[in-house]
ZAMARGU-4260 file (C-alpha; in steps of 0.2 Angstrom, whole numbers, plus 5000, padded with zeros to 4 digits):
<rodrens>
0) 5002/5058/4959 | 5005/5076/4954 | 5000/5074/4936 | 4985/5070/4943 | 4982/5090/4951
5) 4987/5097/4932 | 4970/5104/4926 | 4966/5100/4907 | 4956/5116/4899 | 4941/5104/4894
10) 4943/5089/4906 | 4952/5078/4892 | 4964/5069/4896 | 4969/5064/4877 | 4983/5076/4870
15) 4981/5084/4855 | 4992/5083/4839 | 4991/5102/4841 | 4997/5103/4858 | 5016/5104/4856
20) 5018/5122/4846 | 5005/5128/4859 | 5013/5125/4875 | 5030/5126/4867 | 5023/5145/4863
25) 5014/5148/4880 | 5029/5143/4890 | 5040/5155/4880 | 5028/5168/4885 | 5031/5163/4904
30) 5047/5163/4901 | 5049/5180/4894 | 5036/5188/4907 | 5048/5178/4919 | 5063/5188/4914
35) 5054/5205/4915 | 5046/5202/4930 | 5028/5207/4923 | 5017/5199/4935 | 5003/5201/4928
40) 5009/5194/4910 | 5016/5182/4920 | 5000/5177/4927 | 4991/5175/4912 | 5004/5164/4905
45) 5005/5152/4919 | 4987/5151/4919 | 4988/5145/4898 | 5002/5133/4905 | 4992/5126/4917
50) 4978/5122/4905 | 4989/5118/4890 | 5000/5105/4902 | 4986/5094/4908 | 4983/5085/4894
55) 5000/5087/4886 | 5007/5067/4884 | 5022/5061/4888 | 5034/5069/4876 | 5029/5085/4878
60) 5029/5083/4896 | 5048/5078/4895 | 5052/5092/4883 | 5046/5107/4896 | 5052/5100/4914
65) 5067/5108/4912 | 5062/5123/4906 | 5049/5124/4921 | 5062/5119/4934 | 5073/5134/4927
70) 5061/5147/4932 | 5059/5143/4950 | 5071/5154/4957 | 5064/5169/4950 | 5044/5164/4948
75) 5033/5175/4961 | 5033/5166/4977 | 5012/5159/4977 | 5016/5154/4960 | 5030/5147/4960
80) 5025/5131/4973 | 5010/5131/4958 | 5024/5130/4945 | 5034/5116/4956 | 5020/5105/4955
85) 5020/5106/4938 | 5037/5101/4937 | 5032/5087/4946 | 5021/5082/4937 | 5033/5082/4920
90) 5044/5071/4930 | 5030/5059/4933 | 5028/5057/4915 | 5045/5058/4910 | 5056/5074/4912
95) 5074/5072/4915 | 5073/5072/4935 | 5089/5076/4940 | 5088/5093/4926 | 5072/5096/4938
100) 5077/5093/4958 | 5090/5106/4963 | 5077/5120/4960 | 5061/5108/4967 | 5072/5104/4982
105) 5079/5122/4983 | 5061/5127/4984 | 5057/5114/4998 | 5072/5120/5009 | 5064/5138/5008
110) 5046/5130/5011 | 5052/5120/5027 | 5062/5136/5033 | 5048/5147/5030 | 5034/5133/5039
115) 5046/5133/5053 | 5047/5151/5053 | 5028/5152/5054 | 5028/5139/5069 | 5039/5148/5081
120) 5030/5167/5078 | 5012/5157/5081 | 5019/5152/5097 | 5025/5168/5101 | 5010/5178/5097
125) 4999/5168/5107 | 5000/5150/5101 | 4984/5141/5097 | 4980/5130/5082 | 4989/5134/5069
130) 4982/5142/5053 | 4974/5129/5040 | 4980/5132/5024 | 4965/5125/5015 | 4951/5137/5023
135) 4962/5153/5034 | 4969/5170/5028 | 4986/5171/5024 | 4984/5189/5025 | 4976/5186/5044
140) 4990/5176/5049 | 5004/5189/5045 | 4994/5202/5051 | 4997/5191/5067 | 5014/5187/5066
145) 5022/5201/5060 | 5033/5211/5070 | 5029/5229/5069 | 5046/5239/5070 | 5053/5229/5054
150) 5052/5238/5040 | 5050/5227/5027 | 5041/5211/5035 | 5050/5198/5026 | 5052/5186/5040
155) 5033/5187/5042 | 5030/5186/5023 | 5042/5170/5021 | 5032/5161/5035 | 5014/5166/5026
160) 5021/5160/5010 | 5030/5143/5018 | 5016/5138/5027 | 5004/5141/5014 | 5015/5131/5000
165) 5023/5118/5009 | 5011/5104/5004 | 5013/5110/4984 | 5034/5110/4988 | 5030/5091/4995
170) 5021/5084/4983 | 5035/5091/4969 | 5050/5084/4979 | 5040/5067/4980 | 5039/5067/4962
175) 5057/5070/4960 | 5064/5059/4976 | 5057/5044/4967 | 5071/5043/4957 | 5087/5035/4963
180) 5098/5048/4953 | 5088/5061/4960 | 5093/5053/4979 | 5111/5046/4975 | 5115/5068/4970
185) 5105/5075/4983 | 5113/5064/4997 | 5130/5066/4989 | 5129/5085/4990 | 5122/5086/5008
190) 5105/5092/5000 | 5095/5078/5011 | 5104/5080/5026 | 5100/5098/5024 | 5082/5094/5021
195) 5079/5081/5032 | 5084/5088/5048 | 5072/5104/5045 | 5059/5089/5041 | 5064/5081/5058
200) 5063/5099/5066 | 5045/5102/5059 | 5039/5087/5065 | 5019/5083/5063 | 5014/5102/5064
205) 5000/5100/5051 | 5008/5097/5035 | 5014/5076/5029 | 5030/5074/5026 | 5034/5057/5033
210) 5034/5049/5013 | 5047/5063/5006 | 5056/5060/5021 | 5059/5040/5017 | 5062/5041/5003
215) 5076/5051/5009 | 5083/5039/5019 | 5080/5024/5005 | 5095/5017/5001 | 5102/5013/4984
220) 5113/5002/4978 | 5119/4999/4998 | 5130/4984/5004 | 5122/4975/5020 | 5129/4963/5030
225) 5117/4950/5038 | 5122/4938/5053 | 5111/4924/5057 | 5115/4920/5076 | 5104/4903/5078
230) 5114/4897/5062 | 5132/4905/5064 | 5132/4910/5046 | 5133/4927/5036 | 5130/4935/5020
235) 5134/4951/5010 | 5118/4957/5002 | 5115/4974/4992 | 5100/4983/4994 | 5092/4992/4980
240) 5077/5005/4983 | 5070/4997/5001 | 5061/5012/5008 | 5055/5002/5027 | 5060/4987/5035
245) 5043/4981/5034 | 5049/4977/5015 | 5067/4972/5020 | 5061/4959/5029 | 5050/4951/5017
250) 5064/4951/5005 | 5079/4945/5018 | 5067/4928/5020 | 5064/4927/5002 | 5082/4927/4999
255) 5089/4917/5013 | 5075/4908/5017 | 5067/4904/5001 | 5086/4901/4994 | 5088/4887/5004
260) 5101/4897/5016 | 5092/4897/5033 | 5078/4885/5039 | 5059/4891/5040 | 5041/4896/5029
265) 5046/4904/5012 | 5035/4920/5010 | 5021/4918/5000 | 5025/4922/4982 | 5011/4936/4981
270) 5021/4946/4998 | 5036/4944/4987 | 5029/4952/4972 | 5023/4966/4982 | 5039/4969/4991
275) 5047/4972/4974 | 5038/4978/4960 | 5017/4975/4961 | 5006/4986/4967 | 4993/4980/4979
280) 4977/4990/4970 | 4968/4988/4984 | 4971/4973/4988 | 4975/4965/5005 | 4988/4952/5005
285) 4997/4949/5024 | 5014/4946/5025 | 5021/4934/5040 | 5038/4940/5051 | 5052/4928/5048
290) 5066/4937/5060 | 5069/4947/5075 | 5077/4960/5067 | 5092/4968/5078 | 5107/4980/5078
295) 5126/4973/5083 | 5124/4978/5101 | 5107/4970/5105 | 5095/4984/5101 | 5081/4981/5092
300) 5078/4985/5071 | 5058/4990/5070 | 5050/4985/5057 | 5039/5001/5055 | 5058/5011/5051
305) 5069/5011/5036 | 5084/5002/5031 | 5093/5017/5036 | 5092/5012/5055 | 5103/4998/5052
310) 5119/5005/5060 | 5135/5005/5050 | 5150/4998/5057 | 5164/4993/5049 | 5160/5004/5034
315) 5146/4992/5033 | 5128/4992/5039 | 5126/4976/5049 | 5112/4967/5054 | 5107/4953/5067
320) 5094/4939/5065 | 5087/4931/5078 | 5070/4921/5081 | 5055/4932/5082 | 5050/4933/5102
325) 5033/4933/5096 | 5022/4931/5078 | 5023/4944/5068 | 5009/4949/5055 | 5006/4964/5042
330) 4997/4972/5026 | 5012/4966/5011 | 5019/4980/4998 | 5029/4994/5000 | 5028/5010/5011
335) 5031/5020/4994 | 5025/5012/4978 | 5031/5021/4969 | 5047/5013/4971 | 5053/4996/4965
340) 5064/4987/4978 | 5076/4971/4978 | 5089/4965/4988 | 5101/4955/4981 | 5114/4940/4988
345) 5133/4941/4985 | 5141/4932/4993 | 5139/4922/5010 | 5153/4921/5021 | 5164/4909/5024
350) 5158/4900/5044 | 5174/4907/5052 | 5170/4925/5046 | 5155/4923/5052 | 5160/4916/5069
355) 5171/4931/5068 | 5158/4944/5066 | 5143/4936/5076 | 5157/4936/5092 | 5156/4952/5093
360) 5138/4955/5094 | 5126/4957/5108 | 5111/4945/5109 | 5095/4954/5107 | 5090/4965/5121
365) 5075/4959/5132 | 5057/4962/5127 | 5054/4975/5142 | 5069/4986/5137 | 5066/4984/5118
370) 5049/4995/5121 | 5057/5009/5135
</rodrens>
């Protein structure tokens, strides 16, 4: 979590009755050094945040989100990935996390673009491994990459500063993603498309973005239209927070199997739990495939991605069952915990609906061209 990276001044973690007017004070003070771009005052206030916010308890943690959020355009670039975590680490506790994301997931765009940036001048200067922004020089690396006939270097210094802050900008954007309001807005307003094609550009260079990028792609509040083929019958679920498929299957056999719809092994009531709320504490509880999973044309849904696969047609996402080819086994919960999932049944269709839609399916493609 991010709240854990928040330092406390003395190692507690029990807030103080005091601790209210004091941070409310230090963070004026940022907020003022903020607005008169005094570095150095600046600094020494965020380092009195810092201190003052660890231990700070939920309330006052709600309280100053937004006031942090509002200073991330302006904040001094280092910093600011510093003062984003800190916002994350309100949300966590409570902060309003739709006040908080555009400035969090503005921040991440210029991260990605900077990471990317940094990626393409590495190449060019003679590739290599990349620099590791836990041990190497930011100043070595744009020495490197900077390109001596501009004037003003910025290109080279958005890299440096990209590369160096992406994993803070992640972590933040995590913190914040894990809302549904937060992803419902962003989604709406093209923000994650935005953000997810630079992820999907970046790739696995060094950073992990793989759990901001699903929960991205979760889907809230989403109609889905199952089609069993071995039974001709059909029903409209609604999907709520299912960040992989791995999930979505457990629930698709709780619900259709376990509700007496289709015939088979109800999953075990501990998998369940983990696929919606519980969190496994190190626990290891397996979870037994139910389905073949497959899109309208015969193509097949892989556990290991996200709901979001399932292709829309119709205006619809629509999914195919099928027996499994062969058994399927996995570690139960949920990719991101974070996260509670359901899926929920509304209606199942009546049998020439569903004769309707299953005849113009494709029956699952063979195993060998499943895995080209």
């Amino acid at each position: 979590m991010v709240s854990d990276r928040i330092p406390s001044p003395d190692g507690s973690a029990d807030p103080s009755h005091r601790q209210q007017p004091a941070l409310d004070s230090a963070i004026t003070d940022l907020e003022a050094a903020n607005e008169a771009a005094d570095i150095e005052r600046f600094d020494a206030a965020f380092r009195l945040v810092g201190g003052l916010l660890g231990p700070a308890g939920a309330r006052e943690s709600a309280a100053v989100g937004p006031r942090l959020a509002a200073l991330l355009p302006d904040a001094p670039p280092f910093e600011r990935a510093s003062l984003a975590m800190m916002v994350g680490a309100c949300v966590e506790r409570g902060a309003d996390p739709v006040a908080c994301a555009d400035q969090v997931l503005a921040g991440l765009r210029e991260a990605l673009t900077g990471a990317l940036l940094m990626s393409e001048r590495w190449k060019e200067t003679g590739g290599g491994e990349l620099p590791d922004p836990e041990a190497d020089s930011p100043g070595e690396a744009h020495a490197r990459i900077a390109d001596p006939d501009d004037p003003d270097g910025w290109p080279a210094h958005r890299a440096v500063i990209g590369w160096w802050t992406l994993h803070l900008w992640q972590m933040a954007s995590f913190a914040v993603y894990t809302h549904a309001a937060v992803r419902t807005s962003a989604r709406t307003s093209g923000v994650t498309d935005v953000l997810a094609e630079l992820i999907e550009r970046y790739g696995e260079e060094q950073h992990d973005l793989k759990g901001v990028l699903y929960l991205m792609k979760t889907l809230d509040d989403e109609p889905l239209l199952v089609l069993d083929r071995p039974s001709g019958t059909g029903y409209l679920v609604r999907m709520d927070g299912l960040t992989d498929n791995f999930q979505l299957h457990t629930l698709l056999a709780e619900l259709l199997i376990g509700g007496g719809h289709l015939p088979g092994a109800r999953p075990d009531p501990e998998v369940v739990a983990l696929s919606r709320t519980e969190e496994a504490d190190g626990r290891r509880v397996t979870a037994l495939g139910a389905f073949n999973l497959l899109a309208p044309d015969g193509s097949w849904i892989w556990n290991e991605g996200t709901p979001s696969d399932v292709p829309v047609v119709d205006g619809v996402r629509t999914l195919v069952l099928e027996p499994q080819p062969y058994e399927r086994s996995w570690s139960a919960g949920r990719f991101i915990p974070q996260v509670p999932g359901d899926l929920r049944l509304e209606r199942v269709l009546a049998p020439a609906e569903a004769a309707d839609l299953l005849s113009r399916t494709a029956p699952a493609h063979p195993f060998e061209q499943a895995f080209r």
